[in-house]
Every structure is written in C-alpha cells, then in structure tokens.
C-alpha positions as CSV (number, residue, x, y, z in Angstrom):
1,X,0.0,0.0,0.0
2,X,1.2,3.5,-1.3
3,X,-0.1,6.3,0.8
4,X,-0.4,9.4,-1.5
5,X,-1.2,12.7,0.5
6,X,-2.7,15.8,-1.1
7,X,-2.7,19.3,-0.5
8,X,-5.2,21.9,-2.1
9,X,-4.8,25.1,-1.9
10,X,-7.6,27.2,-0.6
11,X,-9.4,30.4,-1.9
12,X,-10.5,32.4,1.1
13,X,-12.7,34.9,-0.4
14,X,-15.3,37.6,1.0
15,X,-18.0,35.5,3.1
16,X,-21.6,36.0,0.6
17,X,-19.5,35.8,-2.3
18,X,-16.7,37.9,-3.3
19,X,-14.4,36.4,-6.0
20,X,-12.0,33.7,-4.2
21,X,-8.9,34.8,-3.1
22,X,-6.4,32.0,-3.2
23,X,-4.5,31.9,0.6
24,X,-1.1,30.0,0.5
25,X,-1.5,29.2,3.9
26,X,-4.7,27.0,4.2
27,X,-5.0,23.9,2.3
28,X,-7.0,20.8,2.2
29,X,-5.1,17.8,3.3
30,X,-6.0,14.5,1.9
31,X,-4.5,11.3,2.9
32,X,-4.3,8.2,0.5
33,X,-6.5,8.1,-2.5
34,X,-10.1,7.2,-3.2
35,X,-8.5,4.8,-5.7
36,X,-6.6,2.9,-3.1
37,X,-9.4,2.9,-0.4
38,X,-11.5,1.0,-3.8
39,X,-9.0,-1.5,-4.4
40,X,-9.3,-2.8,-0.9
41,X,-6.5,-1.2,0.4
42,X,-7.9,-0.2,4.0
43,X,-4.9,0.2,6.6
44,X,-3.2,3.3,7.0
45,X,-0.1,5.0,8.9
46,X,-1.6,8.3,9.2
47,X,-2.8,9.2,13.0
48,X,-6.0,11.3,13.5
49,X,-3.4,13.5,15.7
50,X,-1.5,13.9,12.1
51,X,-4.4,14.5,10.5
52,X,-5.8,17.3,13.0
53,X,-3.0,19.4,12.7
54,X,-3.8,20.0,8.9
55,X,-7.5,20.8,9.3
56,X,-10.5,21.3,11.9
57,X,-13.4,20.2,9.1
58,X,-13.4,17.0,6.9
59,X,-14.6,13.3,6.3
60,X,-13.3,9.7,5.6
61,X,-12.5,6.4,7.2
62,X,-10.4,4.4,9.8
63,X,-8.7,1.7,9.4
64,X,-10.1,-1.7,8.1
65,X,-12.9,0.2,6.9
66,X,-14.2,0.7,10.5
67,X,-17.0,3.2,10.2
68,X,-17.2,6.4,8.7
69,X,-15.2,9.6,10.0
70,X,-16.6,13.0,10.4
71,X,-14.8,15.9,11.6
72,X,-16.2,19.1,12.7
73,X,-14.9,22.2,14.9
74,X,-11.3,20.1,15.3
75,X,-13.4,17.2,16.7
76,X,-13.0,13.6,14.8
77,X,-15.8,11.2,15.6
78,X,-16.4,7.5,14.6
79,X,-19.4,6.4,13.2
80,X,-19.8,2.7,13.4
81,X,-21.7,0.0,11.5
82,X,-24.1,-1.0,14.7
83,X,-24.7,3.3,15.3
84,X,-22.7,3.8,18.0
85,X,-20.6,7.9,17.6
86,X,-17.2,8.0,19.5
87,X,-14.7,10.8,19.6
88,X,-11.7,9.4,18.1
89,X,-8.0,9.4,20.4
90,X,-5.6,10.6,18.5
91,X,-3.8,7.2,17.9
92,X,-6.6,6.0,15.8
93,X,-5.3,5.5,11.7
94,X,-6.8,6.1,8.6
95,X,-6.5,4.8,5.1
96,X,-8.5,7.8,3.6
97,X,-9.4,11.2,4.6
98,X,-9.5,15.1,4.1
99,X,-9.4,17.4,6.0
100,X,-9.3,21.7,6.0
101,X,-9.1,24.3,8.1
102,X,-12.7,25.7,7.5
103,X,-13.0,29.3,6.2
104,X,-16.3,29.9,4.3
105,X,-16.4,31.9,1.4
106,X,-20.1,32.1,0.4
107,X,-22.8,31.5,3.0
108,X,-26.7,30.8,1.9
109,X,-29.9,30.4,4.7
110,X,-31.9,28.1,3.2
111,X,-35.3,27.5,3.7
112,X,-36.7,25.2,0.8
113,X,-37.2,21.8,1.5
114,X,-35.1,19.6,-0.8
115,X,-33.5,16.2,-0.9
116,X,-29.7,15.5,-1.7
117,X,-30.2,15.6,-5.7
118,X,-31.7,19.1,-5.4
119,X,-29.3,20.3,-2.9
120,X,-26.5,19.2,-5.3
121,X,-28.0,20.3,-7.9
122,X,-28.9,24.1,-5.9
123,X,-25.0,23.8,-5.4
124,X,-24.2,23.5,-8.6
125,X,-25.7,26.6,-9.8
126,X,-24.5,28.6,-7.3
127,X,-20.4,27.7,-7.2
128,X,-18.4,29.5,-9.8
129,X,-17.3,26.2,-11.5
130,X,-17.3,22.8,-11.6
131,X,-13.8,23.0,-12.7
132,X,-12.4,24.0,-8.6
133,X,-12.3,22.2,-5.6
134,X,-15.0,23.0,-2.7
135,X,-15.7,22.4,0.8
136,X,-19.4,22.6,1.7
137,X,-21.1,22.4,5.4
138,X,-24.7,22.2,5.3
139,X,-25.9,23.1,9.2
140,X,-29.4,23.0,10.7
141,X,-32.4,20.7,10.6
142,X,-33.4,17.9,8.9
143,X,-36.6,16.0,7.9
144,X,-35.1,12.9,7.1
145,X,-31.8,11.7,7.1
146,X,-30.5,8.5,4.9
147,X,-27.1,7.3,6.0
148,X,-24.6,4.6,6.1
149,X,-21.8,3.0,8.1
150,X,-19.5,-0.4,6.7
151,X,-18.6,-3.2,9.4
152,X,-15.2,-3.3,10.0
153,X,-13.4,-5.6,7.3
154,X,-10.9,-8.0,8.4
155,X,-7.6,-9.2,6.2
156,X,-7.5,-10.3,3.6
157,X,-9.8,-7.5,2.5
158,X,-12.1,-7.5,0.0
159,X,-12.4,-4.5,-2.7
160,X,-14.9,-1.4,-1.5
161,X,-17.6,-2.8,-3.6
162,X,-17.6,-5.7,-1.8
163,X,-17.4,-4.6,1.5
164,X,-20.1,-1.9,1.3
165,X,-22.5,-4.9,0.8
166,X,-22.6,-5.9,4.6
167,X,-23.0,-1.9,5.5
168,X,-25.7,-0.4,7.6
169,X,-28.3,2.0,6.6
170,X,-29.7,4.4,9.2
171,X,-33.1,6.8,8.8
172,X,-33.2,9.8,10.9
173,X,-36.4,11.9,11.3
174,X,-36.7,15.3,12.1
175,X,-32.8,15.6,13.6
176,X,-30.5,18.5,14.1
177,X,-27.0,18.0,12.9
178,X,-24.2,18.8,9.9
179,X,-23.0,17.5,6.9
180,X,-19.5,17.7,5.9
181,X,-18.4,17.4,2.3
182,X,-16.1,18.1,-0.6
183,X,-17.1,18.6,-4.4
184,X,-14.0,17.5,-6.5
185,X,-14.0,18.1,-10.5
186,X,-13.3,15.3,-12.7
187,X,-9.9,16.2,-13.9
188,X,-9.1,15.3,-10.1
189,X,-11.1,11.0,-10.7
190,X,-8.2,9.6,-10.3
191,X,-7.4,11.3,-6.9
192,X,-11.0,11.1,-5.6
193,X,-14.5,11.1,-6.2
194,X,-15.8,13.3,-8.5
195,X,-18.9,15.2,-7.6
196,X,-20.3,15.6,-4.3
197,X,-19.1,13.3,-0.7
198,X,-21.1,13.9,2.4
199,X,-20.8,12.7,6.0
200,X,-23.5,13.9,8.5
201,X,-23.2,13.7,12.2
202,X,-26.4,15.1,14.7
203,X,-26.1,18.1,17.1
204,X,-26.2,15.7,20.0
205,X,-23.2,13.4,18.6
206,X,-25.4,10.1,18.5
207,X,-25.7,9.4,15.4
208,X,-24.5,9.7,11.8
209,X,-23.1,8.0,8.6
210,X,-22.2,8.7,5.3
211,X,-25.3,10.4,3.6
212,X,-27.3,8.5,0.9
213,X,-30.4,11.0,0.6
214,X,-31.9,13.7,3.2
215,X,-34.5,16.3,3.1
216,X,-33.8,19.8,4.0
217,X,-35.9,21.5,6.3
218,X,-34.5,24.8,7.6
219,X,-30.0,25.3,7.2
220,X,-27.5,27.4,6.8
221,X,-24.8,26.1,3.8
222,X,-21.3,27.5,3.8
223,X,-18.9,27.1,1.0
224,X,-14.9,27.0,1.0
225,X,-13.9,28.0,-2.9
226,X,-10.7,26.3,-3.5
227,X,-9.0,26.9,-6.2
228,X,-6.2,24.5,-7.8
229,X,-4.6,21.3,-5.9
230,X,-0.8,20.0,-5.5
231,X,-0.6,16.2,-4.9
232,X,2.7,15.3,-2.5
233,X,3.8,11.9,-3.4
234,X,5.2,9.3,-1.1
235,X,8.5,9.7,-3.0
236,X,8.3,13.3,-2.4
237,X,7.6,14.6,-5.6
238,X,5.0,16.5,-6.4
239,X,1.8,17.1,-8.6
240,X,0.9,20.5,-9.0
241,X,-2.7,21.1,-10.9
242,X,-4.5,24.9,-11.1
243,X,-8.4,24.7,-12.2
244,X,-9.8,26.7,-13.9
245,X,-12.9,29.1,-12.7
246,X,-14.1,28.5,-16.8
C-alpha cells in the first residue's frame, strides 16, 4: 500500500460571495486516494493527531474500513456500523481522509425543503465552477436523514464494492445535525470522487453516517472555494494542478 497525501490550496474569499482569493496558507489535506481505499487497500499510517494538525473540518474512514469519520470544529468522531458515535483518540489511523481548516467563502440560509439531488443540484448553480475544488457544510435541521456506516473488514480485505454490501443503513427523522463534504471536478477521478461526498453527524453526537439521501428542512450552507490542488507523493515529488474558474 502506497499512501499518496494531497494538499489543495484554498481560496479564502469575502463571506456572501466575493471572487475567491487563493490563501497559501490553508489547504486541504488529503490522505491516501479514493482509488486505493476502492482496491481494498484499508490500513493506513496516518494518526487522526497527524491529520488534525492540517485541518478542523473533513470526512473519511479508519482503518479496516471501521465506520465512517466525520470531523467538525477540530473534533474527529467514529461512526460505526451497529450506530454507536465515538470521539476518536488521536492514535486512531486512517486509510482515507481530508481534511481543511474551514474558512467559508459564500454562506446561503436556506429555507426550501429539498433532498440530496436538489441540494446538489442548488449547489451547482450557485459555485463559480465545476472545474475548482469545494468544501461545503450544510448546518441546521433535517426532515429525514438517509445514512450509512461499513462493518469493519478483516484481512485479507475485499475490494470497496464488496465490503459496502454488509453496511448499515440508518433513517433519521426530524434531527439537528451537519453535513460535511467536498465537491472534486473530474480532472481530479483519479485522486477522488468526482462530484459531491457527504458525512453527516447530529447536534447531540449520537448518530451519523455517510449520507445516501436527506431532506432539508431549515439550514444554513457555507462554502470554502478552492481553487487548484498540489498532490505530495510518497517519494516526495510532487503534482501540481491549477483549475480553472471556466
């Protein structure tokens, strides 16, 4: 297993949606590669105490596939397959994850009631381009709530496909909480997902998963612009990539 981190740089614009301003000292931090985690490849050496010190907001897994990992206000919690939310010790490891030190550049109160598709699809004519990188917190109340959470694998591990198959779905009605998640473009597939990733945890810190469908009822959506990405390879090279705002 090759880990593979990732820094993106991070546009820190006017909050309600000034032009981004790129900031050289903020960046997304990405451990490992959504390619990898697919293949099977589910143990990391990366610490949750590593991965803290490069951001306070962000999503992904632990190791063996064990739950899902949400991280809000510098606070990493553990989602796991039977429901159960645990704030993660610092000597946990992860296979995948990103993480950012949060700094919103466009901020929405919304009132409409919409499900994921609509919510992505509000998002997508909002953002300046699909060609960027963005981190996106969707905060406030929910009418329903569709998530997920994988068993923990054990070796020799199967691909993610196959592994998602034993995972559990959770439905949440009328809850308080935040979603976390990241749009990446597609020029950046081969890195991570492209289009939209969500992880929702509730006010109270009971419950969560990685979302499959919700229903807005009242929330307030920020949105970190970032503009281009380097990728730090394990041999200590690196990839750098701009986007384009076109």
């Amino acid at each position: 297993f090759t880990t593979i981190l990732m820094i993106l740089v991070l546009g820190a614009g006017t909050v309600y949606g000034a032009s981004p301003q790129i900031k050289s000292d903020t960046s997304i931090f990405q451990v490992s590669t959504l390619n990898s985690l697919s293949a099977g490849n589910f143990d990391g050496n990366w610490t949750v105490g590593e991965l803290r010190t490069h951001g306070d907001t962000g999503i992904g897994t632990f190791n063996g596939l064990d739950g899902e990992m949400i991280e809000l206000n510098d606070n990493i919690y553990q989602i796991k397959s039977n429901g159960t939310v645990y704030l993660v010790n610092d000597s946990a490891n992860t296979p995948f994850a990103m993480t950012v030190p949060f700094k919103a550049d466009k901020i929405f109160i919304l009132n409409s009631s919409m499900n994921l598709t609509q919510l992505e699809q509000f998002l997508n004519a909002t953002v300046p381009s699909k060609n960027m990188f963005y981190s996106i917190k969707v905060i406030g109340t929910f009418d329903y709530v569709k998530a997920r959470s994988p068993q923990k694998q054990n070796q020799p591990y199967p691909d993610l496909t196959t592994a998602l198959k034993n995972q559990t779905i959770f439905n949440f009605n009328n809850i308080t909480g935040t979603m976390v998640g990241f749009w990446c473009p597609q020029y950046a597939s081969d890195v991570n997902l492209n289009g939209y990733h969500f992880h929702f945890i509730s006010e109270d810190k009971n419950s969560g998963g990685h979302v499959i469908d919700c229903q807005l009822k009242g929330v307030i959506i920020e949105i970190d612009y970032i503009p281009g990405d380097s990728v730090l390879l394990s041999n200590g090279s690196v990839l750098n990539v701009n986007s384009s705002s076109n």
